[in-house]
N, C-alpha and C positions, 0 to 999 in steps of 0.2 A: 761058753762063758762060765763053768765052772769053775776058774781059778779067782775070779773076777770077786770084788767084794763092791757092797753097794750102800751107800747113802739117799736117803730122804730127804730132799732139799726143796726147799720153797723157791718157786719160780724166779722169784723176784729177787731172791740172793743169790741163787746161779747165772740169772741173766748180767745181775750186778758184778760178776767175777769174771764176767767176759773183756778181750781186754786187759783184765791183771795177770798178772804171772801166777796166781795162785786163790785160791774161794776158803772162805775161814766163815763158820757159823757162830751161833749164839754159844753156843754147848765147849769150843774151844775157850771161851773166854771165862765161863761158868764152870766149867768142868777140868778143863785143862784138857781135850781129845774132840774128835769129831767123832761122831757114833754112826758105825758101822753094821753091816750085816751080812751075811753069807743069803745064797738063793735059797736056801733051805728053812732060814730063820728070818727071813724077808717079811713075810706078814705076821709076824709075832708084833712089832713097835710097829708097822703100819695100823695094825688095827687096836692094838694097845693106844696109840700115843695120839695116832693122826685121823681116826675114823668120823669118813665124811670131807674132809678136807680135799678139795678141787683146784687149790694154786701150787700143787707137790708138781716134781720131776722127780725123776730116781736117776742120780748119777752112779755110772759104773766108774770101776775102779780098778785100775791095772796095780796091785800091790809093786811088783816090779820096778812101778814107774816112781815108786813115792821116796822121797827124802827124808821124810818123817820119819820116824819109829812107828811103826806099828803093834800091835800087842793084841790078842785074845784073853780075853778075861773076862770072869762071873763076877759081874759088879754088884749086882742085888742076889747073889747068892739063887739062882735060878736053875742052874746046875750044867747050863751052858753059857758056853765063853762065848763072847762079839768080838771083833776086830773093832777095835779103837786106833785113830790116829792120831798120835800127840805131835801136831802140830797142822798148817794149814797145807791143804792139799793139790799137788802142783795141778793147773788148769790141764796140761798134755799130760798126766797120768789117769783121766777120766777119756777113757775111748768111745762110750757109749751115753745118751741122753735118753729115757725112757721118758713117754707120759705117763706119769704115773694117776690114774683118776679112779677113786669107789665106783662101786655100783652103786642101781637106786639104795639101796638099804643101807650106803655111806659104808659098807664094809667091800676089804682090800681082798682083791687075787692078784695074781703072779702074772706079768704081761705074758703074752704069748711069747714071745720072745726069748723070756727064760723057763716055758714049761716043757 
C-alpha cells in the first residue's frame, strides 16, 4: 500500500458517494482540493484535526486511478508536502475502505493494515 495515498472521510459522506461516480468533501468546495495524506503523515491531521472522532473511515487511494490533478505541497509552511486532490475523487480510484477509530484516549494509530 505504499504508493497508495489516503483521505479521512466521515462515514456519512463516503457512504453518501456510494452510488455516484465520484465523493467530493467540504474542503473541495472551501479549499478548492481534497486533503490528502501519505502512510507516513497519516496520524499527523488525524490527530491534529480529528482526535476522538468515531464516525471517520480512511479511504485509500490509487493515485493512478485519479482524473484530478494531484499536487504535494506545504500549505501551512510545515516543511512537508500532502497530496491534495483538485477536484472530486473517482469512487473506482479508492481500492481500500479502512475503519478508521481512536483509541480510548481519542488519539489515532495506523490500522494494522498499513503498519
Amino acid at each position: 500500500m505504499s504508493s497508495l495515498i489516503f483521505h479521512i472521510a466521515e462515514r456519512a459522506s463516503w457512504l453518501g458517494a456510494q452510488g455516484e461516480e465520484s465523493y467530493r468533501c467540504a474542503s473541495l468546495a472551501t479549499e478548492g482540493f481534497i486533503h490528502c495524506s501519505t502512510a507516513e503523515q497519516l496520524l499527523i491531521p488525524a490527530n491534529e484535526r480529528f482526535r476522538g472522532r468515531r464516525d471517520l473511515v480512511l479511504l485509500c487511494i490509487e493515485p493512478a486511478r485519479l482524473a484530478a490533478e494531484l499536487r504535494y505541497e506545504d500549505c501551512y509552511q510545515s516543511g512537508m508536502e500532502f497530496p491534495h486532490v483538485y477536484g472530486a475523487v473517482q469512487v473506482s480510484a479508492v481500492v481500500d475502505v479502512l475503519e478508521f477509530q481512536p483509541g480510548e484516549d481519542g488519539r489515532f494509530e495506523l490500522p494494522p493494515e498499513l503498519g
